[in-house]
Each structure stands twice: as structure tokens, then as C-alpha cells.
C-alpha positions in Angstrom: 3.1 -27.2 -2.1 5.0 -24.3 -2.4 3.3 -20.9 -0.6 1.9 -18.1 -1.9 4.0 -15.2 0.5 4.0 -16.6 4.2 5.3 -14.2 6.8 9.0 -14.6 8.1 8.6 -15.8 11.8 11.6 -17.2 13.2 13.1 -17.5 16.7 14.1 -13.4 16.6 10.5 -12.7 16.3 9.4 -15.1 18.9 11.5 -14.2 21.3 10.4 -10.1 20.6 6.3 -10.7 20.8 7.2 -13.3 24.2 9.0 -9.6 25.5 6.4 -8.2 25.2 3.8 -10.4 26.7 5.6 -10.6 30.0 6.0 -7.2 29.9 2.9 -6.6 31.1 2.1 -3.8 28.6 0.5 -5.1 25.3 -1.6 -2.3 24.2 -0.2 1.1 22.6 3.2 2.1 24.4 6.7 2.2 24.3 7.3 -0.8 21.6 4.5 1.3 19.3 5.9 4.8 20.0 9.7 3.9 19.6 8.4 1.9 15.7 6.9 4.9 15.0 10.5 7.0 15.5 12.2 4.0 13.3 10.1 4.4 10.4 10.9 8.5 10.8 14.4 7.5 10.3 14.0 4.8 7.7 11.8 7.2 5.7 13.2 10.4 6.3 9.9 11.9 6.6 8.2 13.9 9.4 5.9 12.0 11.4 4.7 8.9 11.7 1.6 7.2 13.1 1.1 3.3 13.5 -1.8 1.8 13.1 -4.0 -1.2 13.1 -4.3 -1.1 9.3 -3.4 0.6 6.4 -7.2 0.9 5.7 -7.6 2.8 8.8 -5.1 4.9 7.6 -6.2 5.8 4.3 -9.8 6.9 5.6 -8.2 9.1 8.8 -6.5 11.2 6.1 -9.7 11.4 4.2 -11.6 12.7 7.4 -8.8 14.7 8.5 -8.9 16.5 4.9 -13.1 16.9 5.0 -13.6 14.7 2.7 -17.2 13.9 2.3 -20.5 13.7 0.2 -20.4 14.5 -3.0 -16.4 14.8 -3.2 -14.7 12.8 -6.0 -11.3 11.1 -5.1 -9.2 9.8 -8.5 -7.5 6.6 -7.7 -6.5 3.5 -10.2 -9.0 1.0 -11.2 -6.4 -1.3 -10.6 -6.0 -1.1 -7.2 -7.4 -3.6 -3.9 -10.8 -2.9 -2.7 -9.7 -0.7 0.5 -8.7 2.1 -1.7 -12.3 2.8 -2.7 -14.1 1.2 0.2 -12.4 4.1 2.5 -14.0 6.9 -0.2 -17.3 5.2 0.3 -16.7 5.4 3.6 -16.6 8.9 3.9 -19.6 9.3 1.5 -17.2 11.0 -1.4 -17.6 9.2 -5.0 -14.0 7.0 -5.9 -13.5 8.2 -9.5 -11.3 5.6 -11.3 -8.8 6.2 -13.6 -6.8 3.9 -15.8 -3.2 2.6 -15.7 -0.1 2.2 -17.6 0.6 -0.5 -19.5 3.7 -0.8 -18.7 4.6 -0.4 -14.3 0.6 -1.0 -13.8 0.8 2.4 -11.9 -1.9 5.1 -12.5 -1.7 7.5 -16.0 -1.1 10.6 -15.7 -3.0 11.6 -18.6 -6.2 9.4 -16.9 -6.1 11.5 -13.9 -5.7 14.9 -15.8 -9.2 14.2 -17.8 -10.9 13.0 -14.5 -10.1 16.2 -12.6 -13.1 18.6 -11.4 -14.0 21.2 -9.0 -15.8 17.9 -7.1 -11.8 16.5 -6.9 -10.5 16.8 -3.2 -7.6 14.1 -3.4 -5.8 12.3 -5.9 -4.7 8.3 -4.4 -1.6 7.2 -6.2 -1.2 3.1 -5.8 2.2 2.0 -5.5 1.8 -1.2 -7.7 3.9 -4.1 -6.6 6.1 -1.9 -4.9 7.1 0.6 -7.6 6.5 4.3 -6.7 4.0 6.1 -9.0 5.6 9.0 -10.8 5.0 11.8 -7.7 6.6 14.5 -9.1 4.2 14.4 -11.8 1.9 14.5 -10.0 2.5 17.3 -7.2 3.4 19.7 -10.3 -0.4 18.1 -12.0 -2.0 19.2 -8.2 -0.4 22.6 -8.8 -1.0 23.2 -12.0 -5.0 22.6 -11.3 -5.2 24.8 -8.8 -7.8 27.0 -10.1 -10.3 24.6 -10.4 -9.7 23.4 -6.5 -12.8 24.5 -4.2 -11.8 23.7 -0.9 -14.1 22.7 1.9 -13.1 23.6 5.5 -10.1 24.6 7.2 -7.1 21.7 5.8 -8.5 22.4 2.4 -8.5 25.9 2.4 -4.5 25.6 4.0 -3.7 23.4 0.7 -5.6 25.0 -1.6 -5.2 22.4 -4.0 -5.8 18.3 -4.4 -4.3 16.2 -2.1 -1.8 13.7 -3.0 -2.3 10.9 -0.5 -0.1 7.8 -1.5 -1.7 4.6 -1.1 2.3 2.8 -0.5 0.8 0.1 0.6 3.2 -2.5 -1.1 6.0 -0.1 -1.7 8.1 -0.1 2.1 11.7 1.0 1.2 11.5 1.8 -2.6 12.8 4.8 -3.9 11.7 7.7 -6.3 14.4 10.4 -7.1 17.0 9.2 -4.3 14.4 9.1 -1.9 12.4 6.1 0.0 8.5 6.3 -0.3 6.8 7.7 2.8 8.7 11.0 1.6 7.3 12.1 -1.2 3.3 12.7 -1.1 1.2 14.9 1.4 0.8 12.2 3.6 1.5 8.1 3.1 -0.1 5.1 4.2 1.9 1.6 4.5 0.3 -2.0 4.7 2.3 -4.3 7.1 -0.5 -7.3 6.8 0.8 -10.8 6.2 1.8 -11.0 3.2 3.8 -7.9 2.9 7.2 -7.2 3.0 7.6 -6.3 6.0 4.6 -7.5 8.8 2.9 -6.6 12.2 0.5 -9.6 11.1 -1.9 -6.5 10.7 -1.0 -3.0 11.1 -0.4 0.2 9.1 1.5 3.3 9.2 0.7 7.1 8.1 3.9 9.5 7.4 3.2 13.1 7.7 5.2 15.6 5.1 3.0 18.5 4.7 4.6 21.6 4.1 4.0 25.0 6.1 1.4 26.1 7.7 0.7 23.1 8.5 2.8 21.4 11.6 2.8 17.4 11.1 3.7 16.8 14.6 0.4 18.6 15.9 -1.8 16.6 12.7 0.0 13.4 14.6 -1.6 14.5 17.8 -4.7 15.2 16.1 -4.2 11.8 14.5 -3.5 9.8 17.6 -6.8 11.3 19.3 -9.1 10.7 16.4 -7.6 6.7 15.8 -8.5 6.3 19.8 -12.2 7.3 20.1 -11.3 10.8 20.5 -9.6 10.2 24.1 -7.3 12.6 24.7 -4.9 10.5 26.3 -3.7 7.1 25.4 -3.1 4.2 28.0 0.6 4.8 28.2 0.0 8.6 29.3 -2.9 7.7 31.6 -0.6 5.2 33.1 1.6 7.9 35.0 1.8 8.5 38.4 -1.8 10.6 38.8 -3.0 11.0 35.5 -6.2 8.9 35.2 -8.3 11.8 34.1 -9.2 11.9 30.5 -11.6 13.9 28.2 -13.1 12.7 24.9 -12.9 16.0 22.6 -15.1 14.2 19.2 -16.4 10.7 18.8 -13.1 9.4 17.2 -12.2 6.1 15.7 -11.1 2.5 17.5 -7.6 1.7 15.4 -4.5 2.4 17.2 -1.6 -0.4 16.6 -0.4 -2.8 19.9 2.5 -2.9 21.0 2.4 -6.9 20.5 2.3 -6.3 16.4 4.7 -3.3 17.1 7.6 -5.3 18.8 7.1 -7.8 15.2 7.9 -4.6 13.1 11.0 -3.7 15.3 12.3 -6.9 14.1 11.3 -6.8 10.5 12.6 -3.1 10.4 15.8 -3.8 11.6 16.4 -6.7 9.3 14.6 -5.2 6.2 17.6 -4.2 4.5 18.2 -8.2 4.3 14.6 -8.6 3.4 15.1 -6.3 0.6 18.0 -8.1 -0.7 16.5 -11.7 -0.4 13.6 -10.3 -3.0 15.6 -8.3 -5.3 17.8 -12.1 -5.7 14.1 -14.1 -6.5 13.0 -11.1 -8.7 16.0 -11.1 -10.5 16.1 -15.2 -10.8 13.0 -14.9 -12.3 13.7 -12.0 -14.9 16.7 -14.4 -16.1 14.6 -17.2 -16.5 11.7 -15.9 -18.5 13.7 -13.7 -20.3 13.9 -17.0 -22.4 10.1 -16.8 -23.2 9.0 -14.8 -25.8 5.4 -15.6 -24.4 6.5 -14.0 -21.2 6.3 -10.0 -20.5 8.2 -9.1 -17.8 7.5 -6.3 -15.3 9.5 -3.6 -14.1 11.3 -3.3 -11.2 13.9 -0.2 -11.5 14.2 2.7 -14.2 16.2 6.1 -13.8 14.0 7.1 -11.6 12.9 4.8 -9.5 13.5 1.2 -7.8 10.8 -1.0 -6.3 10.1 -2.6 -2.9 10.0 -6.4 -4.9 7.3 -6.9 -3.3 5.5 -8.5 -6.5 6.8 -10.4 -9.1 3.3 -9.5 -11.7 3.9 -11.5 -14.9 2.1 -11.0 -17.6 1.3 -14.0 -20.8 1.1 -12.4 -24.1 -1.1 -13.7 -26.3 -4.1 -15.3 -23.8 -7.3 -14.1 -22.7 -8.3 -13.8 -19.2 -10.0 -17.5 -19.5 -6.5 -18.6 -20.6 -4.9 -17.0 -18.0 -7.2 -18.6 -15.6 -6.5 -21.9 -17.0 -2.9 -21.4 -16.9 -3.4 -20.8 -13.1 -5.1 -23.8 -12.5 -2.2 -25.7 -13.8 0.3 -24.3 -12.2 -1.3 -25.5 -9.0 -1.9 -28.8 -10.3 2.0 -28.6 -10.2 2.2 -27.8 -6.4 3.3 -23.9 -6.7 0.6 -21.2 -5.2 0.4 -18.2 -7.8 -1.9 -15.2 -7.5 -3.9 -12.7 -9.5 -3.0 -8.7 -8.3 -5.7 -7.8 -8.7 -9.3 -8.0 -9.6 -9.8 -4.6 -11.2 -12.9 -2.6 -9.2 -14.7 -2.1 -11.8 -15.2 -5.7 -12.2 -16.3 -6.4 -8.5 -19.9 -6.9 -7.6 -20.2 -4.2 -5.1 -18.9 -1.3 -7.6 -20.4 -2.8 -10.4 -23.8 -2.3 -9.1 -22.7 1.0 -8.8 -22.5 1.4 -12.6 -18.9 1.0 -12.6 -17.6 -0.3 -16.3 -14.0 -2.3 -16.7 -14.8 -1.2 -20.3 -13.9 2.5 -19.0 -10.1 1.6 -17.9 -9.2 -0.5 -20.9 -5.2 -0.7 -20.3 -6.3 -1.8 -16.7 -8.4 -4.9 -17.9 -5.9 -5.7 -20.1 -2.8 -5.8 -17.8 -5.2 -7.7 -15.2 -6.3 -10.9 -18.0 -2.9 -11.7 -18.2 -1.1 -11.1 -15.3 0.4 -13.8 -12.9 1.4 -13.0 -9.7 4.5 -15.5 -8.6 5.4 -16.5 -4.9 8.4 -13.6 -3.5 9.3 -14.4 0.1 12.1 -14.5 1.9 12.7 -17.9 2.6 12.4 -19.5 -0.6 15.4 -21.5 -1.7 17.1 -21.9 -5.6 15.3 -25.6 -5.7 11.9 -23.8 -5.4 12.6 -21.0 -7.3 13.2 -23.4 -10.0 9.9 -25.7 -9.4 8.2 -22.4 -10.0 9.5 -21.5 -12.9 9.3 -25.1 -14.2 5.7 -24.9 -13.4 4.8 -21.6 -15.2 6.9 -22.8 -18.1 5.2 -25.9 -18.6 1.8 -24.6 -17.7 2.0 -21.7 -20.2 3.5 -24.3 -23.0 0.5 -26.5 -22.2 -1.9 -23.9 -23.0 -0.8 -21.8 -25.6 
């Protein structure tokens, strides 16, 4: 059976967590704080906090901003349950918007008409690792100014929406030149399991908020509030006569280890490889459904931007979302794991007892019906490139 996305653990990795371990320090230190300065370089961005999720990270930048009852934040409706879930979180009410058809990223348009004075941040998904288009978006945020009412100190420093980037899938794509992590207020990366690149969990927010505010004194904030408000972390309470702490709020439990941390050292410093590896399969499989006229392919690079390969969404015209699901079936009949990316929000139990209509983001059910989500990892070979695409082929020509 071919996998779904299975993490790259070899020997290197090993060898890095076993480090670690007999280190003696496993908690937050050196291996977290030096991961942090890599993704600075990688990103070209201010500042960078590590994390034990990219959920964690999502709702800190919520609470840091004020975000609370009654507050509407716009994000896609095609998006993973964590985007919202951190909105309800906070008590503010997830207003979702609809996509495009084409890159599966949020409208533009769709975000203009949801816009308020209740709006305190828009959430851009980075959808299979494609960027969103930002710089429509900060010059949108601009433009509606004037219907911003801000709500405590970081909101009145703004003055307008916040553009927090859920990158989540996106690691080391590019918009304009420039690699994601760079280009909204402040971004939040996934390194779970399955993504590109993994700390088996963990997340990361980059800091690139412009004057007054100072991103290296939000980090500090940051690091307090992610460590139940201690003012210290272990690695600072470690030196020689500094055992005295204070907790200043009652802060948050989700600081990254350096166990996970010393696993992203090694993905980082390889990931240009990694990134190479799934630009090959993503391209393998654009030649060979190219041949389909059933097939719709997504993209992957425009003037603009180039993605992070992280997915391969294929899309079958002509089927219905039963179709699709029977398609799906068949393709693991033939041994090869596919996914769905993803179950739109709207269409989940929790936010549909909430009133929550897919009939609201049409574009969004529609992209979802049909969509296919094919294995991308970095060790699979030419032989199992080709059972997959054998497999969708014949499942596809078996249903239509």
C-alpha cells in the first residue's frame, strides 16, 4: 500500500533527537532558540517564535491583537478546522468567505463584501502551499480603514484589519521574490506530520509588523504568554542564581521542545532538497494527467508566485461529490492512499449547528466535490509515482 505523506525519518534525524536526549536538556533551550534564528534567515522576516502547534499559534496572535466577543474574523470556508476553532476560541464570530476557483485560495472580492466595523482580522490560507495574493490584500486592509474600530492598545497602533497568514502548508514558497513568513502582519507555520517540513508537532509565528510596533519585544511578550505567563523560561532559570521567577498574567501552556526542535534543524537544513524532491512528483504528475481531459490540474507557479508543493489537489470534471467519493474508494482498492483537502466548514457538524450554509461559498463546494488529494513525499520512487497515477487513471475511467 502506498502512503498517504509519511514523515522523512532517517538515520540524520535519529542521530539529532538521540543528541538531544543525552543532552540532558529536552525542554525549551538552545536546539528551540537557535531553530527559531534559522527560520529568521530562511524567511527573511523579523522574529520568530516556535511553538507546539501552529494552532497555538494562530490563537496567540488573536489574543495578542484583542480579539474577542463579538469580533468577526474573515477566513476561507475552505480551510482545516483550526482556523475557526481558534476564533471560537477567543469568543469572536469566524465569518467565512469563498474561494477561487482556480488556486483554491480566498477571493478577494468575498472578503471585500464580508468586511464590517465588527472585522478585526482577515486569515488568509495558504492552500496547498500557494501564497494567497498578499498584496491585495494589505492594500484591501488599507483601503478599509475607515470602517476599522479598534479595541485596545495593538488595534489602536494598526488602525486597520490584521492580516494574519494562516501559512500553514506553504514553508518556502514565494510571493513577489519573497518566501512566505515575510509578507503578512504576522505568520503562522504547521510543521505536524504530514507537512513538508516536521517537528512531528510544532508551529512557528514570524513577526513583521511595521513601526511602532518592535517584533522583538511582541516575541518576548509572546514567549511569556505561550509559558503560563512565567517570565522566565527553563533555559534562563537554569543559570547560575536565577531560580526566581514571577508570573505577570495567566498565560498559555505551548512552548516547542527542544526534542521536536533538533527534528526541524535537520528538515531545515535539508529543505532545499525537500523542495526539490516535490516540485519532481508534482511535476510527474502534471505530465501525466495532462493526457486527461477528465483531469483539472492545479496550480503550482504563476508570475507571481511559486508554491511549497506541498499538495498535489486534483480535481475530476464532470462528477459529483458521490462520484468523487466512489472514485476514492477505488483508488484504494488499488493499494495507493489518496486524500480529500478538505472538508469545507460549513459542511462540518460543529459549524453547521451554528447555521453555517456550504450553499453560501458555492465556488468552495464545488472545488471540494471534486478534488483528489494525491500522495507528495519525499521518498517516493518513479515505480510508485506510476502505480498512482495508474490507479487514478483507471479508477476515474471506471467511473465516469
Amino acid at each position: 500500500m502506498i502512503p498517504f505523506s509519511p514523515p522523512r525519518v532517517d538515520e540524520e534525524t535519529i542521530k539529532a533527537v538521540t543528541e538531544v536526549l543525552r543532552s540532558g536538556w529536552i525542554t525549551t533551550g538552545p536546539k528551540t532558540k537557535l531553530f527559531e534564528k534559522e527560520i529568521v534567515q530562511y524567511c527573511n522576516c523579523s522574529n520568530v517564535l516556535c511553538l507546539n502547534s501552529a494552532t497555538a499559534g494562530l490563537e496567540l496572535a488573536l489574543r495578542w491583537y484583542g480579539v474577542g466577543e463579538g469580533d468577526e474574523v474573515i477566513l476561507p470556508a475552505y480551510t482545516y478546522a483550526a482556523t475557526a476553532n481558534v476564533v471560537m476560541h477567543c469568543g469572536a464570530i469566524p465569518v467565512l468567505a469563498d474561494v477561487n476557483k482556480d488556486d483554491f485560495n480566498i477571493s478577494l472580492t468575498s472578503i471585500e463584501k464580508k468586511i464590517t466595523s465588527k472585522t478585526k482580522v482577515i486569515m488568509p490560507v495558504d492552500f496547498g502551499g500557494l501564497p494567497c495574493d498578499y498584496g491585495a490584500i494589505m492594500a484591501l486592509v488599507t483601503l478599509q480603514k475607515s470602517k476599522f474600530i479598534p479595541k485596545g492598545i495593538n488595534q489602536e497602533k494598526l488602525g486597520r484589519i490584521m492580516v494574519l497568514s494562516d501559512a500553514a502548508h506553504s514553508f518556502g514558497a514565494t510571493y513577489k521574490g519573497k518566501r512566505t513568513g515575510s509578507l503578512a502582519d504576522i505568520s503562522v507555520f504547521s510543521f505536524h506530520a504530514v507537512k513538508n517540513l516536521t517537528t512531528a508537532e510544532g508551529g512557528a509565528m514570524t513577526f513583521n509588523l511595521h513601526a511602532p510596533f518592535n517584533n522583538s519585544e511582541i516575541y518576548n511578550e509572546l514567549c511569556i504568554k505561550s509559558l503560563h505567563g512565567q517570565n522566565k523560561d527553563a533555559l534562563a532559570k537554569s543559570q547560575k542564581g536565577s531560580w526566581r521567577y514571577d508570573i505577570v498574567e495567566a498565560g498559555y501552556k505551548c512552548n516547542m521542545t527542544d526534542i521536536v526542535a533538533a527534528i526541524g534543524l535537520v528538515e531545515l537544513k535539508r529543505y532545499n532538497d525537500t523542495l526539490a524532491k516535490r516540485k519532481y512528483i508534482v511535476n510527474y504528475y502534471q505530465k501525466a494527467f495532462s493526457l486527461h481531459e477528465w483531469a483539472e490540474l492545479p496550480v503550482f507557479k504563476d508570475e507571481q508566485r511559486e508554491s511549497s508543493y506541498h499538495l498535489f489537489p486534483l480535481r475530476i470534471k464532470g462528477v459529483d461529490e458521490k462520484k468523487r467519493d466512489n472514485i476514492i474508494q477505488k483508488i484504494f482498492d488499488k493499494d495507493v492512499s489518496v486524500n480529500v483537502h478538505f472538508i469545507p466548514l460549513p459542511m462540518l457538524s460543529f459549524y453547521k449547528g451554528l447555521h453555517y450554509k456550504i450553499s453560501d461559498t458555492p465556488v468552495t463546494y464545488e472545488n471540494y466535490s471534486r478534488e483528489i488529494s494525491l500522495p507528495v513525499y519525499y521518498d517516493l520512487t518513479d515505480e510508485q509515482l506510476k502505480q498512482v497515477v495508474n490507479a487514478v487513471a483507471k479508477s476515474v475511467e471506471e467511473t465516469l
